[in-house]
N, C-alpha and C positions, 0 to 999 in steps of 0.2 A: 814466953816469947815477947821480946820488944815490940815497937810498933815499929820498926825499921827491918825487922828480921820478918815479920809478917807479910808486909811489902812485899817483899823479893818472893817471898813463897805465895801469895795471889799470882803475880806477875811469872812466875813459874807454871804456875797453873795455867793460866792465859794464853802461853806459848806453846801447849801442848796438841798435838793433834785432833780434831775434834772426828770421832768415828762418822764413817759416812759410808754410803753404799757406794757399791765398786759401777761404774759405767760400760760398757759391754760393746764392742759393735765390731762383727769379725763377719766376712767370707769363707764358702768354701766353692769349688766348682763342685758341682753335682749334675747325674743322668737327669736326663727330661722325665722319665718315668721310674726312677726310684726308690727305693725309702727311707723315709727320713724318720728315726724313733728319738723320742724326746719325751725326757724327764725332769717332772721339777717338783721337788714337797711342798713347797707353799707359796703363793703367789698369786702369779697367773700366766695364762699363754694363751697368746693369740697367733694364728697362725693365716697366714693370705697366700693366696697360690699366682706366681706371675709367669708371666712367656722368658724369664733369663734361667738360662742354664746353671744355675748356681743357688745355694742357701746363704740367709743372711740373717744373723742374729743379733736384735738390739736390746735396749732394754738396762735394766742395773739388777746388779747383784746385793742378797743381804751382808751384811758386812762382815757375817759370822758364818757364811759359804768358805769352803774351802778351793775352789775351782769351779770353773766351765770346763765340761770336756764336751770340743767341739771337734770330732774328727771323722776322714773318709776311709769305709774299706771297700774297695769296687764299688757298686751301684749300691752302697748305705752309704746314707749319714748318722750319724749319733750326735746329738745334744742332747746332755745332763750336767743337770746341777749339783755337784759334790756337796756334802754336806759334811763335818767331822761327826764322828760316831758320838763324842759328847759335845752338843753344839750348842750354843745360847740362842739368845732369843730372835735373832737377827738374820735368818731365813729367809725371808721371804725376796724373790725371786721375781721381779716382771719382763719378763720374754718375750719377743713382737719378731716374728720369724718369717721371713719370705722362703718359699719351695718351688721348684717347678710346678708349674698348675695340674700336671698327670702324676703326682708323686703320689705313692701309697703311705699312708700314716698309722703309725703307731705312738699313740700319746698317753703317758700317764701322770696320774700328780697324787700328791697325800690332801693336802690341805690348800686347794686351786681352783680358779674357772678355767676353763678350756671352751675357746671360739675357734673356730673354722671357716673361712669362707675363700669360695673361688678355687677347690681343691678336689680334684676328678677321680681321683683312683683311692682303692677302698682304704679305709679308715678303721681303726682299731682305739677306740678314746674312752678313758674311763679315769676315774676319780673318788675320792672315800671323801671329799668335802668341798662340794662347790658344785654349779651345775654346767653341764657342757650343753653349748650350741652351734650345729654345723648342718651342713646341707650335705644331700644328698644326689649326684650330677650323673653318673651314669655307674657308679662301681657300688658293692657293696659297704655296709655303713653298719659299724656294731660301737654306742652310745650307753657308757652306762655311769650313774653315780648311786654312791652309796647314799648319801644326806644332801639331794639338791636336785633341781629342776633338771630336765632333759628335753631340746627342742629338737628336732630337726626337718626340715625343709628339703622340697624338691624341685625338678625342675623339669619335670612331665617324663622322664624314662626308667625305664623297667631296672631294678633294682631288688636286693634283698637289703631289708632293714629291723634291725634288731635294737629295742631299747628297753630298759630297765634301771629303776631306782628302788632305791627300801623305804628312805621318806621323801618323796616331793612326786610331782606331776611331770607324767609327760606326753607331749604335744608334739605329733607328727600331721604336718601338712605339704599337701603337692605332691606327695610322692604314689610311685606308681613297681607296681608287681606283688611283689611279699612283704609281709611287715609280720613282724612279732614286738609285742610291746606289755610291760608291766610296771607295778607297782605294789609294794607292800599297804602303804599308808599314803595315797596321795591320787590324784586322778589320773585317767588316762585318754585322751580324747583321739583322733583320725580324723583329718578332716580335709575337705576338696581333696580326692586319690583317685585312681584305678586300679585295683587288685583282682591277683588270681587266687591269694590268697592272706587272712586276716586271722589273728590270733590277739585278744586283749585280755589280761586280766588284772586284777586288784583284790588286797583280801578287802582294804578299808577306805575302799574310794569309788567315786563314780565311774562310766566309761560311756564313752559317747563314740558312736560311729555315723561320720558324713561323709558318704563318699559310694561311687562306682565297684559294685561290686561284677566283676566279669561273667559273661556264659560259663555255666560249669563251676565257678568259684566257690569256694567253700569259707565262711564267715564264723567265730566262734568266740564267742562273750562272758567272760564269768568272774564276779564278783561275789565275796563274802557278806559284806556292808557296805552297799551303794546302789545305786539307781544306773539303768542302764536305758540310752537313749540311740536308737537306731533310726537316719533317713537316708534310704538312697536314691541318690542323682540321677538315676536310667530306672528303667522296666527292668524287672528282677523277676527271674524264672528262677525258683528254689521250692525245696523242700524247706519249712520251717520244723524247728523243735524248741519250743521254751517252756521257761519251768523257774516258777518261784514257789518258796516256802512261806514268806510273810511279805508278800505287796501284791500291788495291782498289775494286771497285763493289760495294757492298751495296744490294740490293730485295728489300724488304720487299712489294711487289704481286706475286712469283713469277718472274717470269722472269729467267734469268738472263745474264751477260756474256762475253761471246765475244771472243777474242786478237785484236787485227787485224792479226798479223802472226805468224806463224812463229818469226823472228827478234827479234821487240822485243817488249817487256812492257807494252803498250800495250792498255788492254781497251775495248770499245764497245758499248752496250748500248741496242737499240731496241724498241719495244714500244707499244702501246694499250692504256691504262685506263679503260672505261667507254665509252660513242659516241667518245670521241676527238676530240669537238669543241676542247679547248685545246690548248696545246705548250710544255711544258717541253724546252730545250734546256740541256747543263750539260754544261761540257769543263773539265780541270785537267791541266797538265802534270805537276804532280808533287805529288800530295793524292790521297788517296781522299775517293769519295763516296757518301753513305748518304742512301738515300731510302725514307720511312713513312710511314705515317698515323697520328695521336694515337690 
């Protein structure tokens, strides 16, 4: 090849499209209280809840997406990101989505964060790699990731809340009624709540409970490998039952924990605080547990 024939083929080259992510910004009308379900494998999605009667999706597309499908049937929406069944590398997907503020949501991703906020009716969010954070305003709230943090937040009313990861931590605060929350390998905290009823567990992580446990309410803690940390906010009337195989029981309400065995280092600890109308049960193979009042 000349140096003149080379030329023209740089300069060929130069003139060529250069790949780039697709830009995205479309309407639809939508119900004040409908649901909007949205899918995306890798990215991210944020999602904000406003007073217009309509969804709005912005953001860019990877340049190896095959489509947006953004369409309405009656009171749905659907937003998803088509992907070709053999796709390169060019996926990734960021999505900034306005809903009505009483929409119910269903959100899924492969490889995503998922944020929520300002978004009132119940929530369905979950993810295999990234961690979701959304609040919880007055509807039910079910949070889960497979590989990543899990937050969610309240905003003082009675709610069912449900979270789960296999590796990361999750942190519910503010929220008020039911809560069920786990973790394979990561922590699990509660913190500033009012419940009637409280569920946490972890095979390979700590669990910390701060929070209002209600007359009557039933409290339950159980870890494989971690340390469990219990203080509640009010006078707590319960029956307690705790039980570790290898650590310490610290009560701060007076009485104290007894061996269950001779032979093994295993301590057990039962007791009544107040009528006894609730029941905190909390067992750990191998963590100590501390129980107080603020």
């Amino acid at each position: 090849m000349n140096s003149r024939t080379f030329m023209v083929f740089v300069a060929g080259l130069l003139a060529l499209p250069a790949l780039a992510d697709q830009d995205v910004d479309r309407t639809l009308e939508a119900s004040p209280d409908g649901t909007v379900e949205i899918s995306n494998v890798a990215g991210s999605i944020e999602v904000a809840g406003w007073s217009q009667s309509s969804v709005r999706v912005q953001g860019t597309l990877g340049d190896d997406v095959e489509a947006l499908i953004f369409e309405r049937d009656g009171d749905e929406i659907l937003i998803k990101v088509k992907v070709p069944r053999n796709h390169g590398r060019d996926i990734a997907s960021e999505l900034i989505i306005n809903v009505p503020e009483q929409s119910a949501l269903d959100v899924s991703a492969v490889s995503a964060d998922i944020d929520v906020d300002g978004v009132s009716g119940e929530q369905s969010l979950a993810t295999v790699s990234g961690d979701v954070v959304t609040q919880a305003v007055a509807s039910d709230v079910e949070a889960a990731s497979v590989s990543g943090d899990v937050e969610v937040s309240g905003v003082g009313e009675d709610a069912e809340t449900e979270a789960a990861t296999v590796s990361g931590d999750v942190t519910l605060s503010g929220l008020m009624g039911n809560v069920e929350a786990e973790s394979v390998s990561g922590d699990v905290a509660v913190l500033n709540g009012s419940f009637e009823r409280a569920y946490l567990e972890s095979v390979n992580g700590d669990l910390v409970y701060k929070a209002e446990l209600r007359s009557g309410g039933r409290l339950g803690m159980e870890s494989v490998n971690g340390t469990v940390e219990v203080e509640f906010t009010n006078e707590v009337s319960a029956r307690f039952d705790i039980e570790t195989f290898n650590g310490s029981i610290k009560n701060c309400f007076g009485p104290k924990p007894e061996r269950t065995s001779r032979y093994s280092p295993g301590l057990e600890l039962s007791f009544t605080q107040g009528d006894g109308d609730g029941r905190v049960e909390i067992e750990t193979l191998n963590g100590s547990v501390r129980i107080c009042k603020q």
